[in-house]
Every structure is written in C-alpha cells, then in structure tokens.
Backbone and ligand atoms as CSV (ligand in chain L), in Angstrom:
chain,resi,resn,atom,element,x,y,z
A,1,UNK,N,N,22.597,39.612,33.639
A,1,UNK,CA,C,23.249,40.720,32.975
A,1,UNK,C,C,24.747,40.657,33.280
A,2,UNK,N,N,25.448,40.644,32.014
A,2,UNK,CA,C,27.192,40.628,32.331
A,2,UNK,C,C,27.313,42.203,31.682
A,3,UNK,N,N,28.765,42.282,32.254
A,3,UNK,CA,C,29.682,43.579,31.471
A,3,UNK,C,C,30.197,43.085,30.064
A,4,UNK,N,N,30.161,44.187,29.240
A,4,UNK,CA,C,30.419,43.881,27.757
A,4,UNK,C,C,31.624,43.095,28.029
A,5,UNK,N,N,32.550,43.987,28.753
A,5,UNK,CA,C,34.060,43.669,29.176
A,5,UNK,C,C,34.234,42.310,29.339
A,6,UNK,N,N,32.840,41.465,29.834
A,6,UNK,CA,C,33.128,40.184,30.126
A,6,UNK,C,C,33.241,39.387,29.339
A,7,UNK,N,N,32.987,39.721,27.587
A,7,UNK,CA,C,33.059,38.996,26.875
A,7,UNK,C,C,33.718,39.231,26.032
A,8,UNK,N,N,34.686,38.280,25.821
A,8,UNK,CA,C,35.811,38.110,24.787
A,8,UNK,C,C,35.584,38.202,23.519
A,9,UNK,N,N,36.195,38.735,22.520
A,9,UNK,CA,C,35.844,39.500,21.253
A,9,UNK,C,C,35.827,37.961,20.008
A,10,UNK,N,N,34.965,37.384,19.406
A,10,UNK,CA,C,35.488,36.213,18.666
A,10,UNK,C,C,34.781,34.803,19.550
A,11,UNK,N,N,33.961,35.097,20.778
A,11,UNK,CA,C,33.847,33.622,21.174
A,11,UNK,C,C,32.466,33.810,21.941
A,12,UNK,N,N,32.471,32.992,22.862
A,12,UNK,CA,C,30.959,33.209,23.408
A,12,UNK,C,C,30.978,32.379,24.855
A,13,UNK,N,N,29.741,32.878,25.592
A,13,UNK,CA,C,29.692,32.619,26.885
A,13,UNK,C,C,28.659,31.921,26.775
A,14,UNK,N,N,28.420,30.636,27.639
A,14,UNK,CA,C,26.979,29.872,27.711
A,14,UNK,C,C,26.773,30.278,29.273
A,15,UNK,N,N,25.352,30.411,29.345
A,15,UNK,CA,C,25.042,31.098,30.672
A,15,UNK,C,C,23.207,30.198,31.034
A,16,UNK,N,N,22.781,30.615,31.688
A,16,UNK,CA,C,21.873,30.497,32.065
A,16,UNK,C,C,20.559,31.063,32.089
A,17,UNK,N,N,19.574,31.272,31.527
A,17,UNK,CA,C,18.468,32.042,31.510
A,17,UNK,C,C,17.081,31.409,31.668
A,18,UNK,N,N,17.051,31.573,32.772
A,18,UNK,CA,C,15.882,30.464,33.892
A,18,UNK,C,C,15.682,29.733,33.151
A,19,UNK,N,N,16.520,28.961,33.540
A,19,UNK,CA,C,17.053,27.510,33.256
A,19,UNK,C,C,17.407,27.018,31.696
A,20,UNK,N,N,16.869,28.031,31.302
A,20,UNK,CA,C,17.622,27.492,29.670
A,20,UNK,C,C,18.920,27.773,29.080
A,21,UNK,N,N,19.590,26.911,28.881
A,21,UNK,CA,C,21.424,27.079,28.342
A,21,UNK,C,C,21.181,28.337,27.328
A,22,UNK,N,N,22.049,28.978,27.207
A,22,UNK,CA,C,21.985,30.127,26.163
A,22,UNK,C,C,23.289,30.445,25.660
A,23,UNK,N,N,24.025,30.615,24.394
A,23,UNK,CA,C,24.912,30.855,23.680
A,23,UNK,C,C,25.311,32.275,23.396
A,24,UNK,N,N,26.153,33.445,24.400
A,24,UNK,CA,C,25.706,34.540,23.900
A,24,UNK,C,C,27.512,34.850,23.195
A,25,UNK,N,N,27.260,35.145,21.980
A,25,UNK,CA,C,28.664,35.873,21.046
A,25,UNK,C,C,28.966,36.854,21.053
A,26,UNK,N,N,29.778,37.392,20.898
A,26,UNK,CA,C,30.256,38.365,20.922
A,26,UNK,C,C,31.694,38.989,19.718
A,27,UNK,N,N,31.114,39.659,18.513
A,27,UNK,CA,C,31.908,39.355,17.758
A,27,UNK,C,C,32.027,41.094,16.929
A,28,UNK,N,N,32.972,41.720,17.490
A,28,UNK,CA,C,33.239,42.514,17.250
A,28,UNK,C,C,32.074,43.695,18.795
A,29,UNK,N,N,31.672,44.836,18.008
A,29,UNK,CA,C,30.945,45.362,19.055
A,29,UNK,C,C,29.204,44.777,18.977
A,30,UNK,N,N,28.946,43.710,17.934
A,30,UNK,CA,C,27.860,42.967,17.887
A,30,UNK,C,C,27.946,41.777,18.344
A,31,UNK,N,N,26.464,41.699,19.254
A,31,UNK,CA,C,26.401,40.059,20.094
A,31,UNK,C,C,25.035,39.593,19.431
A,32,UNK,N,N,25.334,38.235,19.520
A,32,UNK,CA,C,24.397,37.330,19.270
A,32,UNK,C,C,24.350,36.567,20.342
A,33,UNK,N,N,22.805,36.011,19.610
A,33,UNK,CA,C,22.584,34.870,20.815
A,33,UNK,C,C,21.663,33.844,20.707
A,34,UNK,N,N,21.651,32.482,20.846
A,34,UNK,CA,C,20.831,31.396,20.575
A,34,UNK,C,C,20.734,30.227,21.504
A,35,UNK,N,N,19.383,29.493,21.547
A,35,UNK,CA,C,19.686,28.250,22.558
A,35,UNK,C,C,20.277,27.477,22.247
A,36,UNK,N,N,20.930,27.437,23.164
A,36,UNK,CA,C,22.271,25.946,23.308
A,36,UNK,C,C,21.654,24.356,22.835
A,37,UNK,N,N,21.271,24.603,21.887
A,37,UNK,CA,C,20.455,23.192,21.512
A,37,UNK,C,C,20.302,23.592,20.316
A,38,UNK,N,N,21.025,21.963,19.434
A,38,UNK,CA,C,20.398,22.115,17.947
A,38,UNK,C,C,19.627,21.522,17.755
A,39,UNK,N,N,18.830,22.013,16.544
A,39,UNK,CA,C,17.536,21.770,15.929
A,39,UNK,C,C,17.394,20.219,15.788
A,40,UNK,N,N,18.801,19.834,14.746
A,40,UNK,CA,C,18.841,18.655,14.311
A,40,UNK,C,C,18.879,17.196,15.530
A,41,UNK,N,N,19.419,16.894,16.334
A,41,UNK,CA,C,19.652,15.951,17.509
A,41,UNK,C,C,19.646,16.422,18.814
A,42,UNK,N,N,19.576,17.601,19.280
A,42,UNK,CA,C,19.816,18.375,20.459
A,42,UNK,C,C,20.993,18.502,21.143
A,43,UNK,N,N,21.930,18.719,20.419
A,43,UNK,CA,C,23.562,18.815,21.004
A,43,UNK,C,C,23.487,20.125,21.648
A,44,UNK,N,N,24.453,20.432,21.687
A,44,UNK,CA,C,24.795,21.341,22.608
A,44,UNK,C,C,25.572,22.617,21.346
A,45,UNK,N,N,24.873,23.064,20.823
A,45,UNK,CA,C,25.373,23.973,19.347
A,45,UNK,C,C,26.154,24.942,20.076
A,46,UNK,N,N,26.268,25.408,20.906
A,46,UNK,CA,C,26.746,26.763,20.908
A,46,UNK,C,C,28.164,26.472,21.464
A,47,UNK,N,N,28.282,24.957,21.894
A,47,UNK,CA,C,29.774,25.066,22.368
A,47,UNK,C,C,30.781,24.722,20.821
A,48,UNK,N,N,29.829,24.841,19.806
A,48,UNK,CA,C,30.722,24.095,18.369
A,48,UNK,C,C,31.767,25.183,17.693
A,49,UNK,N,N,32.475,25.246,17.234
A,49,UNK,CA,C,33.308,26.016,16.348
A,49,UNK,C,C,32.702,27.462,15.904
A,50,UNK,N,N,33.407,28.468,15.835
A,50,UNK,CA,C,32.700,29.707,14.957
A,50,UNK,C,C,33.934,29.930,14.053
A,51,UNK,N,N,32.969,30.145,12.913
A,51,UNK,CA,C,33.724,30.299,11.658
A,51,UNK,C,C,33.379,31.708,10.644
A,52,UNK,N,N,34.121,31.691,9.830
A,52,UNK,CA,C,33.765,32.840,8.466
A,52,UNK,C,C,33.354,31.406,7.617
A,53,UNK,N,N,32.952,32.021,6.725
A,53,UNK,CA,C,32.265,31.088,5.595
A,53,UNK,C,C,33.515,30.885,4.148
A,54,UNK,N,N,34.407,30.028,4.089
A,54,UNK,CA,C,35.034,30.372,2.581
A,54,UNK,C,C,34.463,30.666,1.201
A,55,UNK,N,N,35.129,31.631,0.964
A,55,UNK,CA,C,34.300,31.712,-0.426
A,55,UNK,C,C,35.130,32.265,-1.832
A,56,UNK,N,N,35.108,31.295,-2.685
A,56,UNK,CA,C,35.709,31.069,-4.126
A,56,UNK,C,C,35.497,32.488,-5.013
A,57,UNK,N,N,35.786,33.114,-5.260
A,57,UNK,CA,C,35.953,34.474,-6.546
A,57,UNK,C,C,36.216,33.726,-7.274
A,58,UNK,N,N,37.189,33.365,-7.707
A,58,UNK,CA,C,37.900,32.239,-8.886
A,58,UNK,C,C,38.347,30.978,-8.566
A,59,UNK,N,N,38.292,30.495,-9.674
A,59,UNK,CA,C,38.580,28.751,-9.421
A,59,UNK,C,C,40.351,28.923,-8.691
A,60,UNK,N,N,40.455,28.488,-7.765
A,60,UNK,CA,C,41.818,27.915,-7.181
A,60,UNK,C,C,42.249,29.130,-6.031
A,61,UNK,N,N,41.119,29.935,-5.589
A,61,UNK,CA,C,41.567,31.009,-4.833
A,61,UNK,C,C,40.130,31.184,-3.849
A,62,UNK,N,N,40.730,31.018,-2.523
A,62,UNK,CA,C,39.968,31.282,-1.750
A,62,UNK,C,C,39.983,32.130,-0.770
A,63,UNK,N,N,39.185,32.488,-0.284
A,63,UNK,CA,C,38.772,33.598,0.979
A,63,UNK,C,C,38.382,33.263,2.252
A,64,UNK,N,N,38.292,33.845,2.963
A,64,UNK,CA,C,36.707,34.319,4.280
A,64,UNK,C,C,36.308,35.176,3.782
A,65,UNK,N,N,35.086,35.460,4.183
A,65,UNK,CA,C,33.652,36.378,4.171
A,65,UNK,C,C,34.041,36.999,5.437
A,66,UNK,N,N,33.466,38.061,5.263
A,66,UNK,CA,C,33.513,38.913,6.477
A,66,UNK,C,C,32.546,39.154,6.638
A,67,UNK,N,N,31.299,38.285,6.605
A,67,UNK,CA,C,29.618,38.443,6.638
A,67,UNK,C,C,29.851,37.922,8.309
A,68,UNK,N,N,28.257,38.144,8.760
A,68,UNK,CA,C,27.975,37.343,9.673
A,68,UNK,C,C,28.802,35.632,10.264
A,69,UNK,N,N,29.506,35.220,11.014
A,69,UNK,CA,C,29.900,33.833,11.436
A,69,UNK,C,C,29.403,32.985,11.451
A,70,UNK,N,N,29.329,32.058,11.244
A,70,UNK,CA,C,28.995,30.210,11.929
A,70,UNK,C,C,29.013,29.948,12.850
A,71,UNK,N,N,28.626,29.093,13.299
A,71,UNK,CA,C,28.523,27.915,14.446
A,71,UNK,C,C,28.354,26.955,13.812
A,72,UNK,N,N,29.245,25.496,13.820
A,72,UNK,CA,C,29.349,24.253,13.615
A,72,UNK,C,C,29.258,23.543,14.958
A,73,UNK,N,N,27.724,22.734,14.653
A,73,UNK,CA,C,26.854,22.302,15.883
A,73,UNK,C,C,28.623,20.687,16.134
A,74,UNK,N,N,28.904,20.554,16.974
A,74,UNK,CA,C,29.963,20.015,17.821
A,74,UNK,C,C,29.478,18.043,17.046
A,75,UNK,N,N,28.529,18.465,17.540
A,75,UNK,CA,C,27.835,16.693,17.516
A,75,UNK,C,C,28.382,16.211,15.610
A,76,UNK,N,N,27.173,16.662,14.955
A,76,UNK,CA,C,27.479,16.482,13.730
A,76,UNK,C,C,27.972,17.169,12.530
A,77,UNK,N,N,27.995,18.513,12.954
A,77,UNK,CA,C,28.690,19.881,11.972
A,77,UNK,C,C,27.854,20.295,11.129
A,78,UNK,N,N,26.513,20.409,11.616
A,78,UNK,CA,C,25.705,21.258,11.044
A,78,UNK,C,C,25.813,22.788,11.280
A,79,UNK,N,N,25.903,23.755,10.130
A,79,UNK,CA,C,26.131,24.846,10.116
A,79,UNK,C,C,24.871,26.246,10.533
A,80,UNK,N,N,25.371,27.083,11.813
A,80,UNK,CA,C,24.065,27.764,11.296
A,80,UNK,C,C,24.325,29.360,11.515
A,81,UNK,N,N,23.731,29.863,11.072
A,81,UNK,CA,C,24.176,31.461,11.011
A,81,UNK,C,C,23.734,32.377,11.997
A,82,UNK,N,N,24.257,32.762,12.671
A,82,UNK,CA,C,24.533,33.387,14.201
A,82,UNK,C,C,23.228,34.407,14.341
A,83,UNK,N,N,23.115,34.642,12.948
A,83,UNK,CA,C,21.987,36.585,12.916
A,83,UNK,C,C,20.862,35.847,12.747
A,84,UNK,N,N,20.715,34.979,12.068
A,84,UNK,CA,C,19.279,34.057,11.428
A,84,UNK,C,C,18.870,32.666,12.408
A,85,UNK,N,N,19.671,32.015,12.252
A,85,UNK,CA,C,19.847,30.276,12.863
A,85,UNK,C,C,19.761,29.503,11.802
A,86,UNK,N,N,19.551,29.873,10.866
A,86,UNK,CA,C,19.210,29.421,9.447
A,86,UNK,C,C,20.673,27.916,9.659
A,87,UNK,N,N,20.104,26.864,9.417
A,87,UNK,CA,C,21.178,26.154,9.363
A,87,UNK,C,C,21.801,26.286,7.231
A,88,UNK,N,N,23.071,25.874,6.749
A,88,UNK,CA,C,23.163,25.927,5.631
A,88,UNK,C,C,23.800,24.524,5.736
A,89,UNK,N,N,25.611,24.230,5.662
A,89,UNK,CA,C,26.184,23.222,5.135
A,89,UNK,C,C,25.891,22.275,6.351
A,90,UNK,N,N,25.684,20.902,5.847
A,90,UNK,CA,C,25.355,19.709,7.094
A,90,UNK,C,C,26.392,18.505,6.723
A,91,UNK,N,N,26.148,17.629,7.760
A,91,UNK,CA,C,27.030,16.785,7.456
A,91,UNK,C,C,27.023,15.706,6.105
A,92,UNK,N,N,27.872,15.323,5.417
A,92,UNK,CA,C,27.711,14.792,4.130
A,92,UNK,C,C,27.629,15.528,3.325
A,93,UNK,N,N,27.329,16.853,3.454
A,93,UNK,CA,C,26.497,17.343,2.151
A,93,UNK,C,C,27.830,18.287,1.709
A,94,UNK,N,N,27.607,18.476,0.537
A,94,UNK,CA,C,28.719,19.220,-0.352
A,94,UNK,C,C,27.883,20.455,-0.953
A,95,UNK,N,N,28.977,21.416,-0.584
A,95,UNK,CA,C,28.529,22.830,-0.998
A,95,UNK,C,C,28.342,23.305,-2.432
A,96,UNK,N,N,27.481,22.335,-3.227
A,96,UNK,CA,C,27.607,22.831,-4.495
A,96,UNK,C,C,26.043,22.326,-5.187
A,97,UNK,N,N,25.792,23.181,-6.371
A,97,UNK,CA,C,24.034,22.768,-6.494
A,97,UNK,C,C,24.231,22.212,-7.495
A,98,UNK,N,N,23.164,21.670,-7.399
A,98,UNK,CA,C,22.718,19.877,-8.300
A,98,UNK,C,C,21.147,20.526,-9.028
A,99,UNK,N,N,21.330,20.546,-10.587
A,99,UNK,CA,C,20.418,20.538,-10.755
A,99,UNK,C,C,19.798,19.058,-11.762
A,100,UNK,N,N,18.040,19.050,-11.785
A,100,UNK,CA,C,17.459,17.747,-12.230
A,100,UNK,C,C,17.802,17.957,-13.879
A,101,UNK,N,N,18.017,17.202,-14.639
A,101,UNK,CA,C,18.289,17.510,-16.464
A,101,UNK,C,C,17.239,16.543,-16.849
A,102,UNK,N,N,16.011,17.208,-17.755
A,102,UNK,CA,C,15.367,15.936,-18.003
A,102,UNK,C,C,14.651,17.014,-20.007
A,103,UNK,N,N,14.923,15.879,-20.945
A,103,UNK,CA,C,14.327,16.365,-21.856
A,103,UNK,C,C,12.517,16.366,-21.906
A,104,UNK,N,N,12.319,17.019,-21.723
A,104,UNK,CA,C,10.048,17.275,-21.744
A,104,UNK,C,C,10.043,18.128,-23.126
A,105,UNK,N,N,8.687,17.819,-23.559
A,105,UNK,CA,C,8.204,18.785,-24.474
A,105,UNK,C,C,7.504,19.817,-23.565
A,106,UNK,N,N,7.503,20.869,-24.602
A,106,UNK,CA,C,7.689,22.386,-23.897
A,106,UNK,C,C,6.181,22.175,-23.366
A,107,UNK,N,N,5.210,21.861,-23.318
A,107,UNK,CA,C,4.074,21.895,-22.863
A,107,UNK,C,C,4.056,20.993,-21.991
A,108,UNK,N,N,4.925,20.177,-21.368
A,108,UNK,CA,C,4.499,20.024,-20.557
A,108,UNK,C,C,5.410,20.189,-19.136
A,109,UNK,N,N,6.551,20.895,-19.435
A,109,UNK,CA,C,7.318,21.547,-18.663
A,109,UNK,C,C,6.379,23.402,-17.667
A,110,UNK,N,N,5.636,23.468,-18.874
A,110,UNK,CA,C,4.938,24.945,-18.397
A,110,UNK,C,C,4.368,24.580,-17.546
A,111,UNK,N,N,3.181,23.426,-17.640
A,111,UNK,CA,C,2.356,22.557,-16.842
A,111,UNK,C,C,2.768,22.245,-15.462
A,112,UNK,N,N,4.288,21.626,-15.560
A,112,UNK,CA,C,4.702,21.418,-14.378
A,112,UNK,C,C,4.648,23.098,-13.556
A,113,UNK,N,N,5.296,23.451,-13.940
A,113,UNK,CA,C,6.075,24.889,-13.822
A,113,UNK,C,C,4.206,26.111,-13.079
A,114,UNK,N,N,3.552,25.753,-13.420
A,114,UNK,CA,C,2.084,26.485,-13.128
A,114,UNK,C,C,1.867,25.570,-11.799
A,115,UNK,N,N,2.050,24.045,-12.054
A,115,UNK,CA,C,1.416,23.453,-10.815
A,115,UNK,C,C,2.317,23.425,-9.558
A,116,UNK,N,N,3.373,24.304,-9.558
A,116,UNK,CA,C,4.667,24.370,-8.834
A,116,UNK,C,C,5.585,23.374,-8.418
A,117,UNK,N,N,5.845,22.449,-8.982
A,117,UNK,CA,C,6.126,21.058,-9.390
A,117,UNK,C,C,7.539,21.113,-9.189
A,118,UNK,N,N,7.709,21.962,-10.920
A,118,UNK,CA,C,9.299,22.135,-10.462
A,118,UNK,C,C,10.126,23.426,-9.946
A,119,UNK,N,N,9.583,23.520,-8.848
A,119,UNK,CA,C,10.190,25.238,-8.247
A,119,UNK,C,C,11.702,24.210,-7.127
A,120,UNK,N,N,12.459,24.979,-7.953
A,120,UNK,CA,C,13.809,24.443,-6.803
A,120,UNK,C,C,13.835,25.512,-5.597
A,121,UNK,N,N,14.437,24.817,-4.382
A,121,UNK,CA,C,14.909,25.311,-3.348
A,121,UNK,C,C,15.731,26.522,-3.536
A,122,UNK,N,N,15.622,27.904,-3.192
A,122,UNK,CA,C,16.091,29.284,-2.817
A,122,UNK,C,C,17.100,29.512,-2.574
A,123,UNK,N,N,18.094,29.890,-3.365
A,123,UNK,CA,C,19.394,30.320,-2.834
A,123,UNK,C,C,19.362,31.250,-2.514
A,124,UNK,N,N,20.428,31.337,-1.139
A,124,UNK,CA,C,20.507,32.650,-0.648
A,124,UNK,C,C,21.586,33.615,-2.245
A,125,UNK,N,N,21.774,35.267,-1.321
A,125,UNK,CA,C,22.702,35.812,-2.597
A,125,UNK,C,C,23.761,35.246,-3.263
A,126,UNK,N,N,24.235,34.409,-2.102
A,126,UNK,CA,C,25.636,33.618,-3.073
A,126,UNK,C,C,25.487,32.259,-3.623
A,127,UNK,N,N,24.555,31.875,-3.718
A,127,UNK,CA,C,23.804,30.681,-4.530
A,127,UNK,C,C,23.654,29.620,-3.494
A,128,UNK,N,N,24.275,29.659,-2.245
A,128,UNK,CA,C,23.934,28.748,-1.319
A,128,UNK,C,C,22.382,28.513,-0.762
A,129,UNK,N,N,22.131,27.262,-0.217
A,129,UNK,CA,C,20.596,26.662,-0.461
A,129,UNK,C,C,20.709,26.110,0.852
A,130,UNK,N,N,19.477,26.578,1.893
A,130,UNK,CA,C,19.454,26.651,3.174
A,130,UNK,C,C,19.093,25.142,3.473
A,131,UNK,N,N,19.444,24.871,4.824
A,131,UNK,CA,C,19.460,23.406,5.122
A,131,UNK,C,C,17.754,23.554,5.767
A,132,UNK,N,N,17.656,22.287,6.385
A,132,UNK,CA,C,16.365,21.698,7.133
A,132,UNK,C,C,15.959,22.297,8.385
A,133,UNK,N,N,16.925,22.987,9.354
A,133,UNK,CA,C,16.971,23.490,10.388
A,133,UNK,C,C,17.013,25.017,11.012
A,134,UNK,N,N,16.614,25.484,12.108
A,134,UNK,CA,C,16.914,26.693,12.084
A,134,UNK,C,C,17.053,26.569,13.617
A,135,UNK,N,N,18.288,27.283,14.288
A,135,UNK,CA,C,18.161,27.380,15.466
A,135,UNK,C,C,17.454,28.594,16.430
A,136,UNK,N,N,16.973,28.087,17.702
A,136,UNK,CA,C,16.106,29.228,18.394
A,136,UNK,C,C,17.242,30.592,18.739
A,137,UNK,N,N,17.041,31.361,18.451
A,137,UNK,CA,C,17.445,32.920,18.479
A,137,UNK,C,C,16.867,33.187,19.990
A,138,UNK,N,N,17.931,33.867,20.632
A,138,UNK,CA,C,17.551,35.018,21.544
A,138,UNK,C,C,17.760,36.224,21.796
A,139,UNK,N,N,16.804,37.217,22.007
A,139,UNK,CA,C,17.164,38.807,21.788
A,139,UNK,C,C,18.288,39.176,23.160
A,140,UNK,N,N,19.210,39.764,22.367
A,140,UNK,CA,C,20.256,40.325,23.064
A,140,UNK,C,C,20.644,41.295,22.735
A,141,UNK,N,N,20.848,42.501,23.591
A,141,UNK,CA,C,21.458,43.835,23.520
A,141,UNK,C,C,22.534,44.225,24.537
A,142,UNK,N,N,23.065,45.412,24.042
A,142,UNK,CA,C,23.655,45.930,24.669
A,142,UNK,C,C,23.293,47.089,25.353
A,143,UNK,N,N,23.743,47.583,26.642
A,143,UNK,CA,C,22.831,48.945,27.415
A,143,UNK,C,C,23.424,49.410,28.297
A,144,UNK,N,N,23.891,50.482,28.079
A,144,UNK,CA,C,25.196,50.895,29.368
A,144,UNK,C,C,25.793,50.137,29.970
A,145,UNK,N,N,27.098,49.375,29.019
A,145,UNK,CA,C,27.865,48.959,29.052
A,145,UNK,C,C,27.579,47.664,29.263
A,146,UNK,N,N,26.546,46.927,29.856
A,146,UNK,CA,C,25.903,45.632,29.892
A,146,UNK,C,C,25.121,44.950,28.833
A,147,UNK,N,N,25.494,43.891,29.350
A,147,UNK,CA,C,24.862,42.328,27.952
A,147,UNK,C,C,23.724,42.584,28.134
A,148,UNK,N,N,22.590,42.780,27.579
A,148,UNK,CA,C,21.228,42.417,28.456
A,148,UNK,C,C,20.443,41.219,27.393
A,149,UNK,N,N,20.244,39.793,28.152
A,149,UNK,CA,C,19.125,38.970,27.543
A,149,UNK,C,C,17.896,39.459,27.829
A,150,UNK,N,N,17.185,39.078,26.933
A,150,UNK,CA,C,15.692,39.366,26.715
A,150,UNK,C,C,14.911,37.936,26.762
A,151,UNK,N,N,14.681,37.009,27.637
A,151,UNK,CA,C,13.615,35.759,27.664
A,151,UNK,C,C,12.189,35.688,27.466
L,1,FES,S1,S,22.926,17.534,17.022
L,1,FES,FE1,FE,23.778,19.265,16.085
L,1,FES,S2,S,24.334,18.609,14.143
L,1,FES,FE2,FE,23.368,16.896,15.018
C-alpha cells in the first residue's frame, strides 16, 4: 500500500506484489493497473510509453482523445488500453481497415453470410479493430488516501 501522494499524476510506479511486477498509473484522480508483462513476447509493458490516442475529425487535422491512455509495450510497440488491456495498434500494422471486394451472386453471398463465413472483425466506436492480445489487469483502488492492490 502507497500514498496517493506517491504517485505522480501522468506516469506509473512498478512495484511488487508477491512477487509479481505490477504497473500501477496514475492518471488524473484514476489509477490503473496491469502485469508488467506483455501478452505478445513478455517484455516488460508497463515500463513502455503512455499515450492519448490521435484522432482525425477531418482529413489534415489532428487531435488527442481524452479517452482512457496507452501503453506502448517498450519491446515491440504493441498498444494496449490501460481500463481493458485490450491490445489495438501493433507493430507493422497501419491504423486503417481493409476490406475483402469480391463480385458473388447474391445467393451465394447470403450462404456465406448464415454460415458466418464472412463476419469481419468488430470495431470498437471509432472504427478501430482490436489486436490479438490483451494484457492481465489488476484491481486497484483508492481508500483513505492510499493505493490499495487487490492480488
Ligand atoms: S513483447 Fe511487448 S510488444 Fe512484443
């Protein structure tokens, strides 16, 4: 158990929780928290970058999100979302969706479409399409004035 005080607003502390590395954030008066290990190769995720997510309104103008942050796993820059673990952008991959174009007659597109054939991958609300990975989450609160992990 640390003092809120102990943690810096925007970054995160790796600590110890019988014996497992743990990533705890602290980002605004909300903390997160996840094991220090990514899904994908077992790096060390929580010492990687935290970010806002950019995001396009119009062509040639960009933003931050003021949603939930990132973590960009250090090793290879796999992305994952602090509240979920949900990994999204990975390395190589480009933030934009690809769909298959193929001319079928209409019967046998339904066919596919019943045998779930062609169901594409789920975008989240902003059309982004979740990666392969999800990192382990740990419950963390706050409680008179202290961090408290939950193992
Ligand atoms: S080990 Fe984290 S992205 Fe590969």
């Amino acid at each position: 158990m640390s003092r809120v005080a102990d943690f810096p607003d925007g970054d995160r502390k790796i600590i110890d929780v019988n014996g497992r590395s743990v990533g705890v954030f602290r980002i605004g008066d909300t903390f997160y928290a996840m094991r220090n290990l990514c899904p994908h190769h077992h790096g060390p995720l929580c010492l990687g970058r935290i970010h806002q997510r950019p995001i396009s309104p119009v062509p040639g103008v960009f933003e931050m999100s003021d949603g939930v942050p990132y973590i960009a796993c250090p090793w290879h820059g796999w992305e994952y979302d602090l509240e979920t673990g949900q990994s999204w952008l990975g390395p190589g991959h480009v933030d934009a969706r690809r769909y298959d174009i193929a001319i079928e007659p209409g019967n046998q597109v339904l066919e596919e479409e019943e045998r779930g054939e062609a169901a594409p991958a789920v975008p989240n609300s902003d059309g982004r399409i979740p990666g392969p990975y999800r990192a382990d989450l740990v419950q963390v609160y706050v409680e008179d004035e202290y961090v408290v992990i939950d193992d």
